[in-house]
N, C-alpha and C positions, 0 to 999 in steps of 0.2 A: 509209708511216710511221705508228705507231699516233695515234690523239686524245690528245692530253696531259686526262685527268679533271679537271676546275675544282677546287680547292684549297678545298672547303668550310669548313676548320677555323679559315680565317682569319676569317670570318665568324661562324663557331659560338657561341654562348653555350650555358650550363648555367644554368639559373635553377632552383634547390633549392627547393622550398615544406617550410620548416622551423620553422614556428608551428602546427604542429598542438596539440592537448593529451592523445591517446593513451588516452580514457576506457575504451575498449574493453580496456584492457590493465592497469585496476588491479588489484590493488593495488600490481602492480610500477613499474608507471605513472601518478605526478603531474602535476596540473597543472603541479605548479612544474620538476619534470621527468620529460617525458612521454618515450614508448617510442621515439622514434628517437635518444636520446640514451643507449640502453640495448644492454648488449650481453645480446643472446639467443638469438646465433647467431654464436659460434667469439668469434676473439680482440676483434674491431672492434664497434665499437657500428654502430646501422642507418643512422645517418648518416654515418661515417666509411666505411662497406661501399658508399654511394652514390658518395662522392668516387673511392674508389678503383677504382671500374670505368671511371670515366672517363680514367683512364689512356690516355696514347697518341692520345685522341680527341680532347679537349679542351684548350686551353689552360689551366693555372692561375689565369693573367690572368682566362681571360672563365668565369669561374665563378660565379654571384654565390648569395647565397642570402638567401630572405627568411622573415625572423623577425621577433616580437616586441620592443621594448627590456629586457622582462623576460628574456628567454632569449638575447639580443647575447653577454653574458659565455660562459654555457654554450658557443654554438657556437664562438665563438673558440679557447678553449684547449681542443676536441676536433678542429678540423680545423688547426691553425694550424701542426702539425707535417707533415702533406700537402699543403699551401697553400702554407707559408713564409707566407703574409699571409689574411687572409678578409676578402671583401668582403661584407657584409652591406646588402641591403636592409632600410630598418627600418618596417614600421609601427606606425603608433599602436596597433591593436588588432587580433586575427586578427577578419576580416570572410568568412571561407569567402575559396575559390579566383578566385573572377571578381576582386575587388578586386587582391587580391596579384598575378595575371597581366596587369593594367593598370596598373597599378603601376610594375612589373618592364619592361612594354613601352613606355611611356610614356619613361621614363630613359635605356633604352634607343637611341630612335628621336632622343634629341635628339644621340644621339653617328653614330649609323649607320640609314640610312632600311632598309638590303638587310640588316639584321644577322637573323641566325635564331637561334631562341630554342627551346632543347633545355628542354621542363618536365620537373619528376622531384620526383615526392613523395621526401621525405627517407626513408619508412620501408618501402619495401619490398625482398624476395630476389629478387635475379635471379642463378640458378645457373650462367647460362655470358656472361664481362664480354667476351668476343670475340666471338660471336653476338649481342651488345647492339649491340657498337658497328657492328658490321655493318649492323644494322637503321636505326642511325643515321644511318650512311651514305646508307641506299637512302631515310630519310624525307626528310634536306639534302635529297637530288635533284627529291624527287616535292616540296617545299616553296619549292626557287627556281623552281619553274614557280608558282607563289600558291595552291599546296594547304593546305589545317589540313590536317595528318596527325596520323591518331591511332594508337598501336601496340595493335594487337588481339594477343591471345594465343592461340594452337590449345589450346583447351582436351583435357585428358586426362582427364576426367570430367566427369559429369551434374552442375554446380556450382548451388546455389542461393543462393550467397551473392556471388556476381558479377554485375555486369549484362555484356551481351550486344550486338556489333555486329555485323548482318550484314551480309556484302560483296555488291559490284553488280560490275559490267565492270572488267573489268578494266584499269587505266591504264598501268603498265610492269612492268618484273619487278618480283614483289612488293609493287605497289601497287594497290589496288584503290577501287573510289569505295564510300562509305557508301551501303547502300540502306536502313537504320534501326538506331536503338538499340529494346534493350531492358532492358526493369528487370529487376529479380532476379526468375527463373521458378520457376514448381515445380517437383518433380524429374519431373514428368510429358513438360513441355516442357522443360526439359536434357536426357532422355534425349534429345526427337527435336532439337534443335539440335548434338547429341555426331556423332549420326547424320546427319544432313545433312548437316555438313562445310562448312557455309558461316557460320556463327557463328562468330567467337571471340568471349575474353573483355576487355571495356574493362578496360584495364590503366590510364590516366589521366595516361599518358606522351605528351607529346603534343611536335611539330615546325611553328615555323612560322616566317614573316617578321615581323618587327614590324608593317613599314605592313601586311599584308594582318589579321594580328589586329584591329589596330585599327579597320581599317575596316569588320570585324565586328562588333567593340564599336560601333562607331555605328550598323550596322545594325541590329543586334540588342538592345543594351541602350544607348540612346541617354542614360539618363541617368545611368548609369557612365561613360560616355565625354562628356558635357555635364562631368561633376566633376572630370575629370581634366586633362579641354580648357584647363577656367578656369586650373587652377594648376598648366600643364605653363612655365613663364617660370622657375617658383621651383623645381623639380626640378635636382638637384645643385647646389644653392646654398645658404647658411647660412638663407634662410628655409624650406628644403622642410620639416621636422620642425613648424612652427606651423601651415605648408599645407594637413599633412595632415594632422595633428589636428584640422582644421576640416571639409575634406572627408570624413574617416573617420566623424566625429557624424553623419555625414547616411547614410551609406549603408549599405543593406541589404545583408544574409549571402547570398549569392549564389553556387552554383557555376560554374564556368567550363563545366561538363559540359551543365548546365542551360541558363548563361545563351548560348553561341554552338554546343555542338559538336551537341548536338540539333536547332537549329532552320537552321546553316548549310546551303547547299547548293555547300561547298567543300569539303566533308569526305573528304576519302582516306583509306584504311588500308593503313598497314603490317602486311604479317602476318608474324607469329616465332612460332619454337617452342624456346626455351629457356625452363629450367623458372623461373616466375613465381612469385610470392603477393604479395597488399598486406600481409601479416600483419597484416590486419583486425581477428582476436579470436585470444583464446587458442585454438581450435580450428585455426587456420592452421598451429599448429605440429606437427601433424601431418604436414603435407605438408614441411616443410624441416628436421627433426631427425630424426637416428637411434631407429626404435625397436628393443623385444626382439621376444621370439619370441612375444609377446603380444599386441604392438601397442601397447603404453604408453609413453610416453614420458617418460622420469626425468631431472631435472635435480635435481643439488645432494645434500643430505643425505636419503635416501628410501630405505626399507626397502617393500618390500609382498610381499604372502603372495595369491595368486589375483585377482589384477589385472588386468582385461582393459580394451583400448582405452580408454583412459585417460593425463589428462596429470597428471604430477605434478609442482611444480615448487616445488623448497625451498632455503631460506638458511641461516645456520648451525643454525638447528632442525629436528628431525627432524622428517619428517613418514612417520610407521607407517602404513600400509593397507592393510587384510585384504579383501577380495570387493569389490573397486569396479570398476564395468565404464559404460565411456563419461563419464568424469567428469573433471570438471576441478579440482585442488588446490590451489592456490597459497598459499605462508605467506610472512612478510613480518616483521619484527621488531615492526610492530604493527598489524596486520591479517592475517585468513587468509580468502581466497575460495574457497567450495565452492559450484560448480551444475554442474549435466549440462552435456556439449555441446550438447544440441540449443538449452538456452536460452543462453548462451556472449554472443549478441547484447544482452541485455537486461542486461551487466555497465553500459554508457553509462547507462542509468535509474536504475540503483542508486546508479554516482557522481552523479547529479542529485540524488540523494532527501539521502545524506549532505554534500552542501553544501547543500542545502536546508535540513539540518535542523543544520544551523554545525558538523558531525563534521569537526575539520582535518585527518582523513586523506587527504580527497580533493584536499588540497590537495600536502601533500609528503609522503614518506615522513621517518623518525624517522635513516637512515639518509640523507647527502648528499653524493654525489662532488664534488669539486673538482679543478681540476687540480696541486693540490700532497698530495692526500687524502681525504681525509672525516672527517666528522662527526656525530656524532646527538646528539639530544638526550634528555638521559635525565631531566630533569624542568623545570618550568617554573609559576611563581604570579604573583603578585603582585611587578612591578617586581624578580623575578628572571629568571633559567634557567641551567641545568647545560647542558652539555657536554660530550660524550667527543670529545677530540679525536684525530686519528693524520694524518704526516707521514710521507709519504715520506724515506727516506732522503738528503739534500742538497736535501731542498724548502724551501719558504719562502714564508711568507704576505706580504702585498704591504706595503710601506710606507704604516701608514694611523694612523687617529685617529678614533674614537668622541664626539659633542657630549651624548649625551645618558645615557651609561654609561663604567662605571669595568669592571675586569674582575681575576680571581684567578686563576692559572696555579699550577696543580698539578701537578709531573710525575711521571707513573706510570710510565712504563718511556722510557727513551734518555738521550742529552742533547740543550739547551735553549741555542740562542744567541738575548738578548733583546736588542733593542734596546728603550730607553724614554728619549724624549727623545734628550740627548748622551750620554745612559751605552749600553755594551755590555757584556753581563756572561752568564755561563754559568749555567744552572739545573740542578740534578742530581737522581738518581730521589729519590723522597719530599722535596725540597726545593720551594718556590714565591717568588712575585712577585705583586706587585701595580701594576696600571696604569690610574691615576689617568684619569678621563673626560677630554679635550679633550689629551691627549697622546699626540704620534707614538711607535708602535711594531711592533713586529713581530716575529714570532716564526718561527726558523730550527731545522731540523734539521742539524746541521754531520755526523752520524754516519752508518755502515752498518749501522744498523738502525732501523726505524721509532718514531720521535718520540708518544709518547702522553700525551696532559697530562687533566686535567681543569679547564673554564675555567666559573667561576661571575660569572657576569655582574648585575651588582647598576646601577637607573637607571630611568625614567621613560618610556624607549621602548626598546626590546631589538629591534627589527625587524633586517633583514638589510640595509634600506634606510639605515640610520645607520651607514655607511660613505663615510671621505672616503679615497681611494687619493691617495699621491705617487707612490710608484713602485712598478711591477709585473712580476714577471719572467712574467706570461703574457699582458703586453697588455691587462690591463684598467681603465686610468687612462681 
C-alpha cells in the first residue's frame, strides 16, 4: 500500500515582502509606486504575476503580504480580484527584510507553532509557476524536518549581479546543506562557479517553520527578537499598530540574508532550474523580454535606425534612436533616463541625489493608476493643482469628502454622474461643477467609454492624504 505524502499545504503560508521602493527601476518606478506594482512584463503587474503562480499551491487564505500603510490601498485593489480578500501585514516603515520576516513570523506563531512560511519577494519572474511549485514542494519537506531552506537557482551564465550559494552533501532529492554564500563575484569567478556546477544563484525565496526561524532570530539577532519578544501579547489585536510604531523607532535596516541565512548552520538548498530574475535593474530585462535580431529590446512607442543590444523603453512619446549600442532609454511623461548598461546599478544613487536635492520626481510619477483609472497632474502652485483625470468606463471614485479643499470638475470627453451632498445630477462634455470643501461626493463614470474631466483643486493643503472615504467599491474605507 503506497505512503499517503503529509498534506503540506494545510500548513503553508505565502508571506509577499511588498514594501520595497524599486529605485533601481526609475523613472518608471516611484517611491510612491514602486516596480512590483508595475506591469513590465505581459498583462499582470509583478505583484499580481507573484500571486498568481501560487495557484494550486497555496491557499488564498494563508497568503499574507507585508507592506507599508502608505502602499495598504495600492495592494488591495491590485490583488483583491485573485484573492477575493488581501491580507495585509502592515508595518510602520519598510525596515529592510529581517524586521518584516519577524514580523510576519511573530503573528504567525501566535496562531500555529508548525505553520511554514513560503517568503517571496513581490518582484521577481519566475518562467515556469509548475516547476516553482515543485520546488516548493521539496522545500515544505526538507523545512518540516527544521531546515531554513533557501532556493538556489542553476545559473545559465557567468552573473555578476547575483550573489552565489554553494551546496555541501547532499540531504534528499534535491536538497542539499549550504556550504557558503557568496557576494556578487567578478566575471572572472562566475565564469569558474558556471563551471563547477556547484554554485547556484541566491534567489531570496526562502521556506521555513516559524518556531525554527525564530529561534534563529534569537540566535542570531537577539535584539530583533528581544523587540518583538516584548510586544508579541499585542500582535493581532487593536493595539499591534502603536506596538509597532514604537518597536520600528528602534530598529535597524537589516536583511534577513545577512541577519540569519549567512551566519545559520541550518541552512539547506533547494536547487531549481526554471528560468529566474529578481528584475533588479533595468539590464534584467534583457533576460525576460523578447528581443530583435539585434538584441534590443523595444517597449512602447520607439523607432531606432542601427541599434545594437540596447533597452528602449517608451510611453506615449516617441523615443527616435540612431547608433546606440548597450544602452539603456527610458521616457516617462516627465522624466527621461539615459545611461549604459554597465552603469544600470547606480540608477539607486541618482534617485538619492534627486530627493536629496527635493526633485519630486523620485517620488511619484506625474502619471497615477488607480483602480478605477488614472490620473496626472498637469500643473500645481500655490494652494492650487490641475488634474487630468480618466475613468474607466462604469468606475467610480469612492464616496469621500475633502476638509481642507474645495474642487472644479471639468468634463473633457464622456459623461459625469456626480453626487454632491443629497443632489445627484449628470455633467456633460465641456459642461462643469463645483464641490464645495467639507462636502460628500463623488464622481461616477455611468458610460461605455472613458470618463475624462479636468479637476482644479483650489485650499490650503492639496495632499492625497486629505481624503475621508465613506464608501468604497475597491475596499479602501
Amino acid at each position: 500500500m503506497p505512503v499517503k505524502k503529509p498534506d503540506y499545504k494545510k500548513q503553508l503560508h505565502a508571506v509577499i515582502m511588498a514594501g520595497g521602493k524599486g529605485t533601481r527601476f526609475w523613472p518608471l518606478s516611484r517611491e510612491a509606486f514602486p516596480k512590483q506594482f508595475l506591469r513590465l512584463i505581459g498583462e499582470r503587474t509583478l505583484i499580481q504575476d507573484t500571486i498568481h503562480r501560487l495557484r494550486g499551491g497555496i491557499k488564498p487564505s494563508n497568503i499574507l503580504v507585508v507592506t507599508t500603510k502608505g502602499q495598504k490601498d495600492i495592494v488591495e485593489w491590485q490583488l483583491k480580484e485573485l484573492l477575493g480578500g488581501v491580507n495585509c501585514i502592515l508595518e510602520p516603515e519598510g525596515k529592510n527584510t529581517a524586521p518584516a520576516v519577524a514580523l510576519a513570523a511573530f503573528k504567525l506563531y501566535k496562531k500555529s507553532k508548525d505553520a511554514l512560511m513560503l517568503i517571496l519577494p513581490s518582484d521577481h519572474h519566475i518562467g515556469d509557476a509548475g516547476a516553482f511549485l515543485s520546488a516548493v514542494e521539496t522545500a515544505a519537506a526538507a523545512a518540516r524536518k527544521g531546515d531554513i531552506v533557501t532556493f538556489g537557482i542553476k545559473p545559465s551564465r557567468p552573473e555578476t549581479g547575483y550573489g552565489y550559494i554553494k551546496t555541501g552533501k547532499k540531504l534528499m532529492a534535491g536538497v542539499f546543506s549550504a556550504a557558503r554564500f557568496i557576494e556578487k563575484p567578478d566575471l572572472k569567478t562566475a565564469k569558474t562557479f558556471l563551471k563547477d556546477g556547484s554554485y547556484y544563484w541566491n534567489s531570496g525565496i526562502f521556506l521555513f517553520r516559524v518556531k525554527d526561524i525564530i529561534a534563529e532570530l534569537k540566535r542570531h539577532m537577539p535584539e530583533l527578537h528581544q523587540a518583538f519578544s516584548e510586544i508579541a501579547r499585542y500582535l493581532n489585536t487593536d493595539k499591534e499598530e502603536e506596538a509597532l510604531k514604537e518597536v520600528y523607532r528602534k530598529l535597524k535596516e537589516e536583511s534577513i540574508d545577512y541577519g540569519v541565512m549567512e551566519k545559520s548552520e541550518r541552512i539547506a538548498v533547494v536547487t531549481a532550474d526554471f528560468k529566474w530574475s529578481d528584475i533588479g535593474s533595468w539590464s534584467a530585462l534583457d533576460d525576460v523580454l523578447d528581443k530583435n535580431s539585434e538584441g534590443n529590446v523595444l517597449f512602447g512607442n520607439v523607432v531606432e535606425v542601427g541599434c545594437k543590444d540596447s533597452i528602449l523603453f517608451a510611453g506615449a512619446r516617441l523615443i527616435a534612436a540612431i547608433g546606440l549600442e548597450d544602452m539603456v532609454v527610458v521616457d516617462t511623461q516627465d522624466a527621461t533616463l539615459i545611461v549604459p548598461k554597465e552603469k544600470v546599478q547606480q540608477v539607486k544613487e541618482l534617485v538619492g541625489r534627486l530627493k536629496k536635492e527635493g526633485k519630486e520626481e523620485y517620488l511619484a510619477p506625474k502619471v497615477e493608476e488607480r483602480p478605477w483609472g488614472h490620473f496626472s497632474v498637469l500643473e500645481k502652485g500655490l494652494q492650487y493643482k490641475i488634474k487630468h483625470i480618466c475613468l474607466k468606463p462604469k468606475a467610480r471614485l469612492s464616496l469621500q469628502m475633502h476638509a481642507h479643499r474645495s474642487e472644479h470638475w471639468i468634463v473633457v470627453s464622456g459623461v459625469a454622474k456626480v453626487h454632491r451632498g443629497e443632489e445627484e445630477f449628470i455633467v456633460n462634455k465641456n459642461e462643469s461643477t463645483f464641490i464645495p470643501a467639507s462636502t460628500k461626493h463623488r464622481l461616477e463614470n455611468p458610460g461605455l467609454i472613458p470618463l475624462k474631466i479636468i479637476e482644479i483643486q483650489s485650499g490650503e493643503h492639496l495632499g492625497e492624504d486629505d481624503i475621508t472615504r465613506f464608501e468604497d467599491s475597491y475596499g479602501r474605507c
